[in-house]
C-alpha positions in Angstrom: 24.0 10.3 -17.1 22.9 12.2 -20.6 20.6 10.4 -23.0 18.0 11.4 -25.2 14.1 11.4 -23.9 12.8 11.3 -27.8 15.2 9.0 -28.9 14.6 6.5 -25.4 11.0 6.6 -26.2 11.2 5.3 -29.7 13.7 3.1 -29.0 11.8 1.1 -26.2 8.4 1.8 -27.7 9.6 0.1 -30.4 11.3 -2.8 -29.2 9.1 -3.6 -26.2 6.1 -3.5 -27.8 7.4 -6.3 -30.2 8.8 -8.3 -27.4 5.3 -8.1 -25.6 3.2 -9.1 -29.0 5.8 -12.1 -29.7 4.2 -13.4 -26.4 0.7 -13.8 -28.3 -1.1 -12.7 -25.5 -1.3 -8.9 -26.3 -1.6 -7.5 -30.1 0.5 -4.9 -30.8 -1.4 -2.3 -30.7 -2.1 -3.4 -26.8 1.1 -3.9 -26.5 2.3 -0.3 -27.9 -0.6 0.5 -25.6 0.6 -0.8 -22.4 4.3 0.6 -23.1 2.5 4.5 -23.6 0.5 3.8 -20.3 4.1 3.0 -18.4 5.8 5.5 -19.8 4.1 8.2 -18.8 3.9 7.4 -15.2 7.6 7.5 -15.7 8.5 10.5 -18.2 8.7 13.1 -15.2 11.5 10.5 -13.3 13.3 9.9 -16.5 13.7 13.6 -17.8 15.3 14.4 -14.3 17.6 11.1 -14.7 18.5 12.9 -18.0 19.6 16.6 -16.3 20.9 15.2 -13.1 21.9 11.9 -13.0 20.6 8.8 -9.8 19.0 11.2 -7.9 17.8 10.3 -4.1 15.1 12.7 -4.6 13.7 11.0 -7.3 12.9 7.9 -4.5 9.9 8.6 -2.6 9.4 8.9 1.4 8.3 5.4 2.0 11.1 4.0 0.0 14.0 6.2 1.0 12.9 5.1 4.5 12.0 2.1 4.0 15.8 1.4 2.8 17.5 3.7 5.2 15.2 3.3 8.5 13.2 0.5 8.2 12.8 -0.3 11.7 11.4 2.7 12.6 8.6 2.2 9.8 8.3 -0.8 11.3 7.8 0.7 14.8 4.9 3.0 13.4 3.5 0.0 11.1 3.3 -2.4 14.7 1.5 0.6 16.5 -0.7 1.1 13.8 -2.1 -2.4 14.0 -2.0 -1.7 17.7 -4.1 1.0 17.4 -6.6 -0.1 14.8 -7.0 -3.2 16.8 -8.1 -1.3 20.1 -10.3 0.9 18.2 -12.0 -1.8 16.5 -12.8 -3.4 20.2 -13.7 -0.7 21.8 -16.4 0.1 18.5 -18.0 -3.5 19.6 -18.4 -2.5 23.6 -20.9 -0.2 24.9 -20.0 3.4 25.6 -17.8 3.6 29.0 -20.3 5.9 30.7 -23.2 3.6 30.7 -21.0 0.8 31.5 -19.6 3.3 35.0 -23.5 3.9 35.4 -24.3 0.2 35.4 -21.9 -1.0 37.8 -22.9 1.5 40.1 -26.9 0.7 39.6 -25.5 -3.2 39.9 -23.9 -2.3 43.2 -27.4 -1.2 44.9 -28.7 -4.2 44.9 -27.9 -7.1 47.0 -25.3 -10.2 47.4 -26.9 -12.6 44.0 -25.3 -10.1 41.5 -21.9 -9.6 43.4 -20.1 -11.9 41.2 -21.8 -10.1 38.0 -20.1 -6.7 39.5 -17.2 -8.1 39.9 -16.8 -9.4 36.2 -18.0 -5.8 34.9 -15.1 -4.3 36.8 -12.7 -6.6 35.2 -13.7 -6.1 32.1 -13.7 -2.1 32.9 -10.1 -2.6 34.1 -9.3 -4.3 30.7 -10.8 -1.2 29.2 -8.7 1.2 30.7 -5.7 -0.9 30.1 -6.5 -0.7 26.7 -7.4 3.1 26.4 -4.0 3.6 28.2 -2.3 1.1 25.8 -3.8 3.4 22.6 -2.6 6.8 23.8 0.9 4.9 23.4 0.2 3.9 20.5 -0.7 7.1 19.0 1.2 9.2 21.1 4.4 6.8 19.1 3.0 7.1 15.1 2.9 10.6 15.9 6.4 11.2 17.0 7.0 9.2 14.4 5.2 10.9 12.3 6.9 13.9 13.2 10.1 13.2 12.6 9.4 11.7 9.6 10.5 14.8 7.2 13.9 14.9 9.7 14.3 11.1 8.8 14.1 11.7 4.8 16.4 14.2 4.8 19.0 12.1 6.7 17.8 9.0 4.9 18.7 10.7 1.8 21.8 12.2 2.6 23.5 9.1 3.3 21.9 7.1 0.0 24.8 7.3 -2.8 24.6 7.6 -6.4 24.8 4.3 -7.5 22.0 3.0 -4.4 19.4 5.8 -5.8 19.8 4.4 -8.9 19.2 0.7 -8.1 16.2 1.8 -5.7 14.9 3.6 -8.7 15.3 1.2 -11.1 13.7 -1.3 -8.7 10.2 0.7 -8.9 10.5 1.3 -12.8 10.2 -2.4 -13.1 7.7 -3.0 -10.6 5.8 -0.2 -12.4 5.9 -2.2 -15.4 4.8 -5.0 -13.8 2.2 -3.5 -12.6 1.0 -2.0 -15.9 1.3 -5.1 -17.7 -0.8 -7.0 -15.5 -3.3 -4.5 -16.0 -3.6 -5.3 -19.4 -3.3 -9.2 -19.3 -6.3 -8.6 -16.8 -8.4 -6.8 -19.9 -7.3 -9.0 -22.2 -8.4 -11.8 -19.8 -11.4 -10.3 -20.0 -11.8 -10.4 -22.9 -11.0 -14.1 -24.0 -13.4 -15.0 -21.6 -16.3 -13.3 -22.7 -15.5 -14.5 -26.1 -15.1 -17.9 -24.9 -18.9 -17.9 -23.2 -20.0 -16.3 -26.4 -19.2 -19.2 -28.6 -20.4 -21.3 -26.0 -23.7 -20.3 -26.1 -23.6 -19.9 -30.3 -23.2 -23.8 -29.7 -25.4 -23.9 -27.1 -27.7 -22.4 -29.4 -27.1 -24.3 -32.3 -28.0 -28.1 -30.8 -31.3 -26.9 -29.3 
């Protein structure tokens, strides 16, 4: 695929901007605005569209995995939570040590706090379940993890011409999206701080 960067540019800049201003919600000037911002997070991706065609390196880790291996994102995404989740619990408990040094102070006295001991050890059972149950976790992101450069290298092999393309295409437009929402935010903004100004000129002018 051979087009023309220059010519693409002034093409879209043109025509895009006009479609965006036509919608009344961004001048055209914004509008020529938001269309510079988006190209240039693209102008590196298009230029090597231009010399070498749909490209599977052009598609990022995540995505080429995320088309090619999803379940094993998934796998490392699960464990993730897995492991965030035990972390954050065991954050909230006191530190294991003091809890071992309790139960054994606990266990010097007599029969009344028996069923308190008993409790603590369930809970420090629970503990270790958990601590056991984490070094899976991250002992499976980090195989993961691992193989993850192996999995891009088969996860692009096996992507064709015509796939890379439509992934690609599919984050262009989500880029746009992206971009334009960040101005309609501004220009949100905007409106309503020049909506509160004229209230309170009115405000101000039947006191």
């Amino acid at each position: 695929m051979k087009f023309n960067i220059s010519e693409l540019n002034k093409d879209f800049s043109s025509s895009i901007s006009e479609e965006f201003a036509c919608l009344g919600l961004l001048d055209k000037y914004k509008s020529r605005g938001a269309f510079a911002t988006y190209w240039n997070t693209l102008e590196s991706d298009l230029k090597s569209v231009a010399a070498s065609g749909w490209n599977a390196e052009l598609i990022p880790e995540e995505e080429i995995l995320q088309s090619q291996f999803p379940e094993i994102l998934q796998e490392m995404k699960d464990n993730e939570s897995l492991r965030d989740e035990i972390e954050a619990m065991f954050n909230e408990v006191n530190d294991l040590d003091e809890l071992i040094e309790y139960i054994s102070d606990q266990k010097s006295i007599l029969e009344p706090i028996e069923k308190n001991i008993k409790e603590l050890e369930e809970k420090l059972s629970i503990h270790n379940d958990c601590e056991q149950k984490l070094r899976d976790a991250r002992k499976i992101i980090k195989e993961i993890k691992d193989r993850k450069e192996e999995l891009v290298d088969k996860a692009r092999e096996k992507i064709t011409p015509p796939e890379a393309e439509e992934l690609i295409l599919t984050r262009w437009k989500q880029q746009l999206h992206l971009t334009i929402e960040s101005y309609l935010s501004e220009y949100k903004r905007e409106f309503q701080h020049k909506i509160e100004n004229l209230l309170g000129q009115v405000h101000c002018y039947f006191k």
